[in-house]
C-alpha positions as CSV (number, residue, x, y, z in Angstrom):
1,X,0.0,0.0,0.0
2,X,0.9,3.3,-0.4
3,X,2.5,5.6,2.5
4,X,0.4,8.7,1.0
5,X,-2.7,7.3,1.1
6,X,-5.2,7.3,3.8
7,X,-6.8,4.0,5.1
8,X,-10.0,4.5,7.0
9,X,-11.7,1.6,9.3
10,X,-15.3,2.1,9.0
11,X,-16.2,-0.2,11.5
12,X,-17.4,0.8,15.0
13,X,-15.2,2.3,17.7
14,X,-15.7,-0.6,19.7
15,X,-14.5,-2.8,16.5
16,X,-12.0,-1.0,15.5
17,X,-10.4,-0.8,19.6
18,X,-10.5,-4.8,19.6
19,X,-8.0,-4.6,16.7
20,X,-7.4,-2.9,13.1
21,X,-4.9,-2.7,10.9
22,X,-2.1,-0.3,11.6
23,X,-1.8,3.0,10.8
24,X,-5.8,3.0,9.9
25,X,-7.8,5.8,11.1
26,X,-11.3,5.0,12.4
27,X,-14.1,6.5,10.6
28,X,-17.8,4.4,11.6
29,X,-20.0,4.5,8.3
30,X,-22.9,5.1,10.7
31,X,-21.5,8.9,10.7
32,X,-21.1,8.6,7.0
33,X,-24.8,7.8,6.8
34,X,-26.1,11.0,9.1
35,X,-23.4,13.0,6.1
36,X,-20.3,13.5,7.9
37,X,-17.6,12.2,6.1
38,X,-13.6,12.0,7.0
39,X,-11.7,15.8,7.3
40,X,-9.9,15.3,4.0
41,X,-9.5,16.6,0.6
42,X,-12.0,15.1,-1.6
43,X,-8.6,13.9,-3.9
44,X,-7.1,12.2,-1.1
45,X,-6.0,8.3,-2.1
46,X,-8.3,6.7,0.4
47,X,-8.5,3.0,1.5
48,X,-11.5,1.7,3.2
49,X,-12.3,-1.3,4.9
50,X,-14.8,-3.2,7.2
51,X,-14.7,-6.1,8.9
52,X,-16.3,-8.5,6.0
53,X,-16.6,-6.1,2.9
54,X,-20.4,-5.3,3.5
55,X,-19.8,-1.9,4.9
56,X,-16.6,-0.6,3.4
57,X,-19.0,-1.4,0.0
58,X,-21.3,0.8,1.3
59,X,-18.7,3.8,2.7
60,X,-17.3,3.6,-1.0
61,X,-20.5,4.4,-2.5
62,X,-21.3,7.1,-0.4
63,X,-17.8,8.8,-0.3
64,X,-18.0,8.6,-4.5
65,X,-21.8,10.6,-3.6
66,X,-20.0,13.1,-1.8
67,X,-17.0,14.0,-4.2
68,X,-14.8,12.0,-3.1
69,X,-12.6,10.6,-6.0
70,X,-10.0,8.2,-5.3
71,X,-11.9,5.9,-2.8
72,X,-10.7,2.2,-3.4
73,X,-12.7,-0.4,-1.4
74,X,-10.4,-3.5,0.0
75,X,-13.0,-5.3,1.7
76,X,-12.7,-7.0,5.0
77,X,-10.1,-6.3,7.5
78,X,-8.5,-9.9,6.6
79,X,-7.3,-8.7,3.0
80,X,-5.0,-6.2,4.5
81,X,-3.6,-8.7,7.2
């Protein structure tokens, strides 16, 4: 992975305090659903992931709604491991 680029858990805090990957930044989609979205450019290389691919899907989506442009979806938190 790329050191520039941005890798956000989406994944609860609770989730993401029992273990993620390191480095990742903790971002719960359940804030991306009421419209808040990470404090970053909307050009940022972001990585997302979840903890089976379900909701990392779904944070792609709506981060590609809201302008963001280079959002790539790795799936669950074991594809990173």
């Amino acid at each position: 992975m790329k050191n520039n680029m941005i890798l956000i858990d989406v994944r609860t805090k609770g989730e993401y305090e029992g273990g993620h990957i390191e480095g990742a930044v903790n971002h719960d989609i359940m804030d991306m659903m009421a419209g808040v979205f990470p404090s970053i450019g909307k050009d940022e290389e972001v990585t997302i992931y979840c903890e089976s691919g379900n909701r990392s899907m779904m944070a792609k989506s709506m981060m590609e709604q809201a302008g963001f442009t280079k959002v790539t979806d790795a799936g669950s938190i074991d594809n990173l491991k």
